[in-house]
ROTOR-389166 format. One record per residue (C-alpha): x, y, z; residue in one letter; residue number from 1. Coordinates in nm, 4 decimals. Each point is the difference from the previous one (the first is absolute). Layout:
N
X|Y|Z|A|NUM
...
END
This chain:
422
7.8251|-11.0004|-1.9463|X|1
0.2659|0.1407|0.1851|X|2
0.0211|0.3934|0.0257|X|3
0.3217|0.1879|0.0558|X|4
-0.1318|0.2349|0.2202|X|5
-0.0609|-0.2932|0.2723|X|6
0.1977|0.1597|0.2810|X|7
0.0523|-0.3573|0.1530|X|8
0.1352|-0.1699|-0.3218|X|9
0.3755|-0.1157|0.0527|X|10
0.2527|-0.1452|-0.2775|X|11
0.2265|-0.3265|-0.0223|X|12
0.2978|0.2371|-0.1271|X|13
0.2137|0.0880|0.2515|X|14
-0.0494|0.3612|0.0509|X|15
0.0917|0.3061|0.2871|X|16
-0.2805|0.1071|0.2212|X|17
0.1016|0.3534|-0.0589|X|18
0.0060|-0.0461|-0.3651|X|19
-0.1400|0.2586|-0.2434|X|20
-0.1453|-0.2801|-0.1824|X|21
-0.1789|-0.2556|0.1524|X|22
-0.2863|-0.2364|-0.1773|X|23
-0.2899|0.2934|0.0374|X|24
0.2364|0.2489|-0.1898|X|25
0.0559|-0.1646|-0.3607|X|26
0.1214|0.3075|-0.1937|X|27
0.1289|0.0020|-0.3363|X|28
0.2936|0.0881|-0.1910|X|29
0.2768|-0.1270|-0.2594|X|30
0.3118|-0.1739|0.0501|X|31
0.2679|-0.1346|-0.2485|X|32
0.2500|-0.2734|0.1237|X|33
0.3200|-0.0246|-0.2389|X|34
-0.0373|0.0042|-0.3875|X|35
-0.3930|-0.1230|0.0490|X|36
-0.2483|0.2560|-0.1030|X|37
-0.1722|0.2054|0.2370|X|38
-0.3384|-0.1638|0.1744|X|39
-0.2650|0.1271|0.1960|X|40
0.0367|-0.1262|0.3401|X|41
-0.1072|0.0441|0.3845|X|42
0.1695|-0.0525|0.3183|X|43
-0.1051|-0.1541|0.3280|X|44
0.2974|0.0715|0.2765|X|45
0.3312|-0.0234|-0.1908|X|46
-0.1199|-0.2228|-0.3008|X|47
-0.0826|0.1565|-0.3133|X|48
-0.2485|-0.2112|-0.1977|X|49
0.0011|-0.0464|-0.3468|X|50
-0.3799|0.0140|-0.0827|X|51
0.0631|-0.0786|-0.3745|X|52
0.1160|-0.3696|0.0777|X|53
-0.3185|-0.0150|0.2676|X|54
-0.2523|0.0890|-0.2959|X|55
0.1837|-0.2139|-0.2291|X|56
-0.0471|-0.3369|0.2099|X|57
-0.3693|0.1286|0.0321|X|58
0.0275|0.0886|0.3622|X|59
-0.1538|0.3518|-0.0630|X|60
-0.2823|0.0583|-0.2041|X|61
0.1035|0.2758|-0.2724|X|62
0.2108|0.0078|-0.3280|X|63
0.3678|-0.0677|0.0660|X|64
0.0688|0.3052|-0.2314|X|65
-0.1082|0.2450|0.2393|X|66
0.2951|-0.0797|0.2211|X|67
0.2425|-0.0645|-0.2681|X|68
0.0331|0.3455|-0.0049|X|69
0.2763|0.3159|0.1376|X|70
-0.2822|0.1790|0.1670|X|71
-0.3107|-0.0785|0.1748|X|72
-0.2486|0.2229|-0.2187|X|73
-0.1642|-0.2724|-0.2309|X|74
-0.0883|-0.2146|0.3590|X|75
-0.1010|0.3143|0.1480|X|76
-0.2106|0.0730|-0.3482|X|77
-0.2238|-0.2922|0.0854|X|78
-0.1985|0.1625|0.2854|X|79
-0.0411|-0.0581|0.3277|X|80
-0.2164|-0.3043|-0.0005|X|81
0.2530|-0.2172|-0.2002|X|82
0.3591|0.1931|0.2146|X|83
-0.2210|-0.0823|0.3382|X|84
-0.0648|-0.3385|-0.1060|X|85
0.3380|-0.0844|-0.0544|X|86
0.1215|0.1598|0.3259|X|87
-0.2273|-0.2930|0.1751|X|88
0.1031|-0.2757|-0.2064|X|89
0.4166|0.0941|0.0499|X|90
-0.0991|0.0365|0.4154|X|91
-0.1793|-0.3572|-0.0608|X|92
0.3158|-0.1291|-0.1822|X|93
0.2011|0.1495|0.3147|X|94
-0.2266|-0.0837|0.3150|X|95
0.0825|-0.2836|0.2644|X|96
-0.3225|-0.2299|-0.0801|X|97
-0.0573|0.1922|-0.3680|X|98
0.0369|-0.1262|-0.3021|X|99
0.3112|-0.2415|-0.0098|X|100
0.0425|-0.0279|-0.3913|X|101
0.3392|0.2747|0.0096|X|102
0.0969|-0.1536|0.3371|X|103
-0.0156|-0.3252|-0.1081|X|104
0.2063|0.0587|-0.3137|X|105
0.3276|-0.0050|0.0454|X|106
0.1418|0.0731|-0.3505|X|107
-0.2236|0.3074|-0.0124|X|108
0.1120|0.1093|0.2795|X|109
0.3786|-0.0172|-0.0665|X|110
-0.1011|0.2182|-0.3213|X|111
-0.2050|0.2209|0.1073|X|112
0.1094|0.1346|0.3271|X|113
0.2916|0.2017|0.0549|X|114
0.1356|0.1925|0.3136|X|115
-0.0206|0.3517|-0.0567|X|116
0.3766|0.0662|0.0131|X|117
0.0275|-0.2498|-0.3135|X|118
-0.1744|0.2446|-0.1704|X|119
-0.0298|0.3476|-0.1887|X|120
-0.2908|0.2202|0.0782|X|121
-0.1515|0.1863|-0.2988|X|122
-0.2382|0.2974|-0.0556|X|123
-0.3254|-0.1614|0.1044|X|124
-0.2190|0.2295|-0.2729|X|125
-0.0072|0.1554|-0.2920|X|126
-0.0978|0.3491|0.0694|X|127
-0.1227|0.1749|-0.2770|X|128
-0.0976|0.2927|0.2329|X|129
0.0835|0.1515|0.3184|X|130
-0.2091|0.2543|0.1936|X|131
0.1697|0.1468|0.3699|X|132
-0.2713|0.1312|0.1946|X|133
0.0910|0.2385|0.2996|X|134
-0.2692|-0.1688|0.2698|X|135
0.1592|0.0156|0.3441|X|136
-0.1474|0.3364|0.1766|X|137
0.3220|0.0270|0.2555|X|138
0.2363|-0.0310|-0.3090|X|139
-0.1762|0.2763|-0.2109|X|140
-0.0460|0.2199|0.3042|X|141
0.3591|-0.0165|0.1324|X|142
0.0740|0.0730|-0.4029|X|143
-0.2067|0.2710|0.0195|X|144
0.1313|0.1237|0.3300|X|145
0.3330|0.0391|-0.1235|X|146
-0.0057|0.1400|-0.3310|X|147
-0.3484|0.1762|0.0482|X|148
-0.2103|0.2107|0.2464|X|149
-0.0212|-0.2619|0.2980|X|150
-0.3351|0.1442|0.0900|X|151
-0.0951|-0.1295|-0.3745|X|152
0.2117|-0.3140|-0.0321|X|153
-0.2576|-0.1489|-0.1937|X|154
-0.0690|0.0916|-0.3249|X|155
-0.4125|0.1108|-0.0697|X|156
-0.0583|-0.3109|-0.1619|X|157
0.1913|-0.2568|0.2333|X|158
-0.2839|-0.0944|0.1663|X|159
-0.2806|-0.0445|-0.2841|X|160
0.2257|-0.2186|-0.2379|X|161
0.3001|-0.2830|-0.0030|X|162
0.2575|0.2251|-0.1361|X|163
0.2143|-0.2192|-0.2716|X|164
0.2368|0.0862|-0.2970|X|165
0.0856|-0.2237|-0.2869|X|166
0.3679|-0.0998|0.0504|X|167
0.2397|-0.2257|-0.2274|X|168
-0.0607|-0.3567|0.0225|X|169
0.3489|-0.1249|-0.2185|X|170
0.2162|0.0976|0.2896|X|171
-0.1940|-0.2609|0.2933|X|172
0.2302|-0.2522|0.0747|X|173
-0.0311|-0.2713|0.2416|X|174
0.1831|-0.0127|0.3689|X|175
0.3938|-0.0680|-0.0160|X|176
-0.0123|0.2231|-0.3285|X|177
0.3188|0.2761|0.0560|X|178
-0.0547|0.3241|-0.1386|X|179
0.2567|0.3294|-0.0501|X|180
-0.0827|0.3324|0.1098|X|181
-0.1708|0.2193|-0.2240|X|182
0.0832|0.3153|-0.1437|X|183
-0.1516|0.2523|-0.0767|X|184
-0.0641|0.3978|0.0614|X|185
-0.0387|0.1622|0.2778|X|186
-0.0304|0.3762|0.1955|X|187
0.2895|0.0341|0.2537|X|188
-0.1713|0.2045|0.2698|X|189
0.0934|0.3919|-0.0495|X|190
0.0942|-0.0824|-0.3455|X|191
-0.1434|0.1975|-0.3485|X|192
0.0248|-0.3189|-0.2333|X|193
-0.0234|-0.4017|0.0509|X|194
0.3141|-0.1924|-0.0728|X|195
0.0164|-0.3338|-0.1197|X|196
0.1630|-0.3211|0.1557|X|197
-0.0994|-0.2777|0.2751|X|198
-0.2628|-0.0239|0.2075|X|199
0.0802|0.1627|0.3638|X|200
-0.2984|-0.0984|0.2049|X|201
-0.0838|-0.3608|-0.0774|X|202
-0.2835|-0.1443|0.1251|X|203
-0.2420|-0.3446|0.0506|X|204
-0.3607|0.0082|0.0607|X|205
-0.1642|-0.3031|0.2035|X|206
-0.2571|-0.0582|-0.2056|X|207
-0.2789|-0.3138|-0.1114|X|208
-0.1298|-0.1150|-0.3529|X|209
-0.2756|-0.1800|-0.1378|X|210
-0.0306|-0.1440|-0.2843|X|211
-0.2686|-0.0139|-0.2753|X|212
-0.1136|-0.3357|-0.0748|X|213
-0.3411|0.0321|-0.2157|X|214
-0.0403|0.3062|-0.2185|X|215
-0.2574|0.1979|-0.0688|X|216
-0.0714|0.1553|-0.3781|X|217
0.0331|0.3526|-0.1043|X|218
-0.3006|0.2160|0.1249|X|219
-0.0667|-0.1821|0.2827|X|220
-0.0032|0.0574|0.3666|X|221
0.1316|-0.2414|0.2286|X|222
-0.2127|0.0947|0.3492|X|223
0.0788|-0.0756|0.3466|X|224
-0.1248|-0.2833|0.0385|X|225
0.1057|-0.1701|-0.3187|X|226
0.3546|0.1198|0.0976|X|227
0.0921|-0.3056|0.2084|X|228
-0.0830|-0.2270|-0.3294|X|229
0.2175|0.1586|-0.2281|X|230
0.3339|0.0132|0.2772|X|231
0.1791|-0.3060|0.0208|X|232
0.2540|0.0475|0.2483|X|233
0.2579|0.2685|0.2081|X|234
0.3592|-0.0203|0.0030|X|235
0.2783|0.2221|0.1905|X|236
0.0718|0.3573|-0.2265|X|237
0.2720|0.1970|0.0307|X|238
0.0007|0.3457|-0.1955|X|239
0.3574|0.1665|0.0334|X|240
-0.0086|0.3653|-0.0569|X|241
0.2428|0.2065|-0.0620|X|242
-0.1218|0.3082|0.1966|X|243
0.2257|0.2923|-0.1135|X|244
-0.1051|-0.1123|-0.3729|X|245
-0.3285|-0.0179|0.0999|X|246
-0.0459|0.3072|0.1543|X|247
0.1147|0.2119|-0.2836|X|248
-0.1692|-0.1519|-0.2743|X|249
-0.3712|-0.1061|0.1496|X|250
-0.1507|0.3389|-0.0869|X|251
-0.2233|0.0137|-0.1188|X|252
-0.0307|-0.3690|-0.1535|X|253
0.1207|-0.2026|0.2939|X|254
0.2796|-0.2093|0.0294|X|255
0.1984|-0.2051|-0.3065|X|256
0.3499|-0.0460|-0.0116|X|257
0.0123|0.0145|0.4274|X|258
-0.2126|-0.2892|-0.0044|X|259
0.0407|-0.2177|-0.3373|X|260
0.3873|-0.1218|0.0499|X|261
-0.0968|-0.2918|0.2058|X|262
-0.3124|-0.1531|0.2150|X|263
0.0317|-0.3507|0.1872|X|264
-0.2447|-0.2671|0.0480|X|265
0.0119|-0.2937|0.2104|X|266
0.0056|-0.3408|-0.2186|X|267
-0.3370|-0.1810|0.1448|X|268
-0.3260|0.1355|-0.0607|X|269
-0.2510|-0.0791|0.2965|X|270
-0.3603|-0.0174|-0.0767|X|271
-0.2489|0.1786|0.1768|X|272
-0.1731|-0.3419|0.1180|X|273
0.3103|-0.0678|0.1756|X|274
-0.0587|0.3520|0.2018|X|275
-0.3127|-0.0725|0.1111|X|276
0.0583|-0.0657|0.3220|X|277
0.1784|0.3468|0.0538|X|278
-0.3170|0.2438|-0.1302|X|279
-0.0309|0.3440|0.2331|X|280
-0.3201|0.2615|0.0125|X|281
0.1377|0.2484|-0.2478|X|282
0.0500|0.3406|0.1213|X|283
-0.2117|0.2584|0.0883|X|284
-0.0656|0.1952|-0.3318|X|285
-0.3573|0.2174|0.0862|X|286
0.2167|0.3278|0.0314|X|287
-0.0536|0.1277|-0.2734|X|288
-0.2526|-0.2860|-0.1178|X|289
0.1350|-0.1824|-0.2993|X|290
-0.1957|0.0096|-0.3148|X|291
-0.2374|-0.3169|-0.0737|X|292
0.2349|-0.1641|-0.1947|X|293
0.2994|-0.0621|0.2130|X|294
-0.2484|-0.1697|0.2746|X|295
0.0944|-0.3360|0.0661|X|296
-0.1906|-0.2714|0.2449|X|297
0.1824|-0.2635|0.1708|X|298
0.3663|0.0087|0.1905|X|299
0.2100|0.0850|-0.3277|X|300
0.3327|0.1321|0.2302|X|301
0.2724|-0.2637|0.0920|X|302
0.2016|-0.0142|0.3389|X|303
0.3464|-0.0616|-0.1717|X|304
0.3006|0.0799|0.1877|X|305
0.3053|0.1291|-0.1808|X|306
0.3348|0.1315|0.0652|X|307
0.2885|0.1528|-0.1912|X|308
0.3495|-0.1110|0.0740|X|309
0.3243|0.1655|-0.1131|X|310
0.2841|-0.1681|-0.0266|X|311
0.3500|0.1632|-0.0758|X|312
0.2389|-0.1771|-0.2022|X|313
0.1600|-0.2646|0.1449|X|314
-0.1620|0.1239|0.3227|X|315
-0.2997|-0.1390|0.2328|X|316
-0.3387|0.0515|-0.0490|X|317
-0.1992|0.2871|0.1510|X|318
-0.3826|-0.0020|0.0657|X|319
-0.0661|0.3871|-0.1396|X|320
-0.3859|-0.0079|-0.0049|X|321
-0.2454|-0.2203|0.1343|X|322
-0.3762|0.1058|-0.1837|X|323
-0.3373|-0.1844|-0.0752|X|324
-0.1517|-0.0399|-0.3689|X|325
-0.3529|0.1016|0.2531|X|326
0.1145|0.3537|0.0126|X|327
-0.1123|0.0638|-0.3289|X|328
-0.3231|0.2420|-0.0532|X|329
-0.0886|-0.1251|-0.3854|X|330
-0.0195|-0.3459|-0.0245|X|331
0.0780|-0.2214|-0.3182|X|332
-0.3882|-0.0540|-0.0504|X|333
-0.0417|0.3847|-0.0234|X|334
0.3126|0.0932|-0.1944|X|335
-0.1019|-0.2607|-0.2419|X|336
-0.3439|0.1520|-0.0140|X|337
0.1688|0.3578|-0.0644|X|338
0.2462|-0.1314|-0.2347|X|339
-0.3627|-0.1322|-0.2202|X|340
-0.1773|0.2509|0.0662|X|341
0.0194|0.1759|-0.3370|X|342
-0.0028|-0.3045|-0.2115|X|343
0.3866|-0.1094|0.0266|X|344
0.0682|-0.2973|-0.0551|X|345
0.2271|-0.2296|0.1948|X|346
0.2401|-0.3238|-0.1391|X|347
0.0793|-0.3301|0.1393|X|348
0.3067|0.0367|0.1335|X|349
-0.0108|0.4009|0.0966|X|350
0.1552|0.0789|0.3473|X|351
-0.1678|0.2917|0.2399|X|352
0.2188|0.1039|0.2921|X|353
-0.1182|0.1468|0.3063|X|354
0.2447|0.3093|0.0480|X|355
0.2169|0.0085|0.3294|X|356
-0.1446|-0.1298|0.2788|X|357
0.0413|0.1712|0.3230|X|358
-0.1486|-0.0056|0.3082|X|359
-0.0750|0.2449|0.2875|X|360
0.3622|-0.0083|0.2222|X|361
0.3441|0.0858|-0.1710|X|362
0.1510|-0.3530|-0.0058|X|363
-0.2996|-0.1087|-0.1935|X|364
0.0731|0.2233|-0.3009|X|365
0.0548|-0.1124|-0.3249|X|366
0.2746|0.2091|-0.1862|X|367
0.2992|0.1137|0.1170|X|368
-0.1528|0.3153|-0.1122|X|369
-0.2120|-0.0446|0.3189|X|370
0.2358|-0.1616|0.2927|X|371
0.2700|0.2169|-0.1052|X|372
-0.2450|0.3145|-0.0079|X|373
0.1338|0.1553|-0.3215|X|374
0.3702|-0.0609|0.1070|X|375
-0.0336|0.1782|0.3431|X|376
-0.0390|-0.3454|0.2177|X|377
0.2750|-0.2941|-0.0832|X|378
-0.1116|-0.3272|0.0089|X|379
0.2166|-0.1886|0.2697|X|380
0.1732|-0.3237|-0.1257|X|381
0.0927|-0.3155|0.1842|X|382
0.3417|0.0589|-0.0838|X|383
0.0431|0.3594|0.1571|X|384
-0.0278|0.1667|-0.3627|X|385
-0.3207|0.1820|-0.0983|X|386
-0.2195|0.0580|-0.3126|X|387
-0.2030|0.3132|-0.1157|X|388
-0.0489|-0.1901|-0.3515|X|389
0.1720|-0.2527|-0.1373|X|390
0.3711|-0.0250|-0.1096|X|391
0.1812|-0.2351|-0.2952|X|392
-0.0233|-0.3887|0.1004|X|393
-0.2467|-0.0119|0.2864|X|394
-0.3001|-0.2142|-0.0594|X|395
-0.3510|0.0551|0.0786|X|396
-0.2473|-0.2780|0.1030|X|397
-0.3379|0.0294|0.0728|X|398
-0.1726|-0.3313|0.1386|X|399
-0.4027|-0.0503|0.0732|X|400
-0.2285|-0.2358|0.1635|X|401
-0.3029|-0.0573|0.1812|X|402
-0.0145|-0.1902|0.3288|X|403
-0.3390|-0.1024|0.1693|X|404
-0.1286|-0.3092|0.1934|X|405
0.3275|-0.1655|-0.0203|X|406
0.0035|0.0307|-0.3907|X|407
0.2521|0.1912|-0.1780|X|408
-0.0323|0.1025|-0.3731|X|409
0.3057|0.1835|-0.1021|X|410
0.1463|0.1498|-0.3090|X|411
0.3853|-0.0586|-0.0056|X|412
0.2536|0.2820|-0.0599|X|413
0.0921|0.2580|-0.2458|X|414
0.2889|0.0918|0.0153|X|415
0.2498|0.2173|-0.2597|X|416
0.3113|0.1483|0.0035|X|417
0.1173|0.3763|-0.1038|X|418
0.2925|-0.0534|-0.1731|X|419
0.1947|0.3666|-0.1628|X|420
-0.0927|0.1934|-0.2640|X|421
0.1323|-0.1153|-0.3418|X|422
END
């Protein structure tokens, strides 16, 4: 049997070198072409794949319903021995000297494959809950640095837990999704009484998600190393905030309306087999010691590179912030493991984002919260102009991959646009 994850596998489609997406990736995600109902599909280069029509003619070996579908979660439902199995049999269908029965078929293939600007995108999941965690020790200590005591940037219990907060999951949309700026209230500095209107100091956050693909039942704990069963796949999170909002009303509950306007999620969810080839040596954590617990075994970090680009309207594109999902001190395994600890229980389909991911040198921040410093430090544009947070009809896109041994596993884009408050 053919596996995936063979670094030396090539395809028969004609596909970039540099793509995001090349026969070792195989996300998944849903597509709709015309007046046809949405299908689960998966893309190799440019070509979107309709995997209903492959499981139809018997070419993958799973019910045709589970791809009939507008999201992914009843495939992802099905554990990872049946999703892993037919990762190998669609790289088998794909391979130069694999399995010729799609290549070999040229009707199918006039049905079933379509080039990806034929087609519409959808949201990839249902989420039926969303959890932001706050994992990323530069981002919570430059946080803490500016609105705190710098000598305390941290907060007491920073260190000894993934910090997280339930946000809304009905306002994730998926990249190319165009949002208007919240309102809201906020404090004007030296004033007695908030006012009400737009948001001022609008923000992204380069962020990650994964995804829940098994659940686990009320009561239960789901430990670290269980966590990688029940976690299907990552895809590209972006959590605009609207900071001025945010600051007002976050005490003593944390945020709300500064952070449940509008998320953004790339359209393809990767699966962790695909990222095997980019594990790291997680970071040093035996200062303080972590409780029993949240120990892990095994390389559970990923060398992803990402970067945030801002683009303003009608404008060029500007590189703004160039960051690694590896500077992160929690990792999914362990804010899983916290998330279970007391018995919750967690749904197909519910999405877990990392919190903004910064790094250790100010172009590798993650906000404009960060590069900007609170306002003090404009971000330089291409175009001569400059940004302290973002204004009415730029766009923000944040972009991810992992590149190792002449392999390159990538993410896509995504990307949204601020349009004005209504």
């Amino acid at each position: 049997m053919i596996s995936a994850n063979d670094l030396s596998l090539t395809t028969w489609l004609n596909i970039s070198k540099k793509t995001d997406f090349p026969i070792q990736n195989i996300p998944f995600g849903v597509f709709s072409y015309e007046n046809k109902p949405p299908r689960v599909a998966t893309r190799i280069g440019d070509t979107v794949i309709d995997l209903f029509l492959l499981a139809n003619e018997g070419l993958l070996q799973v019910d045709p319903a589970v791809f009939k579908q507008s999201n992914i979660n009843d495939f992802m439902a099905k554990g990872k021995s049946l999703t892993s199995a037919i990762r190998n049999q669609i790289a088998s269908l794909l391979a130069e000297g694999g399995n010729p029965a799609l290549r070999n078929n040229k009707t199918l293939l006039g049905e079933a494959f379509y080039d990806l600007s034929e087609v519409n995108l959808l949201m990839p999941v249902a989420v039926g809950d969303y959890t932001d965690f706050y994992s990323s020790r530069e981002h919570a200590t430059n946080v803490g640095t500016m609105f705190r005591d710098p000598e305390n940037a941290l907060l007491p219990n920073w260190l000894h837990l993934p910090v997280g907060y339930h946000g809304r999951a009905s306002s994730i949309v998926v990249s190319g999704t165009d949002f208007h700026r919240p309102k809201g209230q906020t404090m004007p500095a030296g004033a007695d009484k908030p006012v009400y209107g737009a948001c001022k100091l609008l923000d992204f956050e380069l962020e990650m998600g994964f995804v829940i693909g098994t659940p686990n039942q009320l009561g239960t704990q789901i430990t670290t190393k269980e966590g990688e069963d029940h976690i299907f796949g990552l895809c590209l999170f972006n959590d605009w905030s609207a900071r001025d909002i945010q600051k007002w009303e976050y005490v003593p509950l944390g945020p709300f309306l500064g952070k449940s306007f509008c998320s953004s999620v790339s359209p393809w969810i990767v699966t962790l087999e695909a990222l095997d080839h980019f594990r790291i040596e997680g970071q040093d954590q035996s200062e303080p010691e972590i409780l029993p617990y949240l120990k892990y075994e095994g390389h559970k970090r990923y060398d992803i590179q990402l970067e945030a680009v801002l683009q303003p309207e009608g404008g060029e594109e500007t590189v703004i912030s160039r960051s690694n999902f590896k500077n992160m001190y929690w990792n999914m395994c362990q804010q899983l493991a916290h998330h279970t600890v007391n018995g919750c229980n967690m749904n197909t389909g519910d999405l877990c984002a990392s919190g903004t991911i910064s790094g250790t040198t100010p172009d590798s921040y993650g906000s404009m919260l960060e590069l900007s410093w609170r306002g003090t430090k404009p971000v330089q544009l291409n175009d001569g102009s400059e940004r302290k947070f973002l204004k009415d009809g730029d766009t923000l896109i944040l972009r991810g991959y992992g590149e190792k041994d002449g392999v390159r596993i990538g993410f896509g884009e995504v990307r949204g646009t601020v349009l004005p408050a209504l």
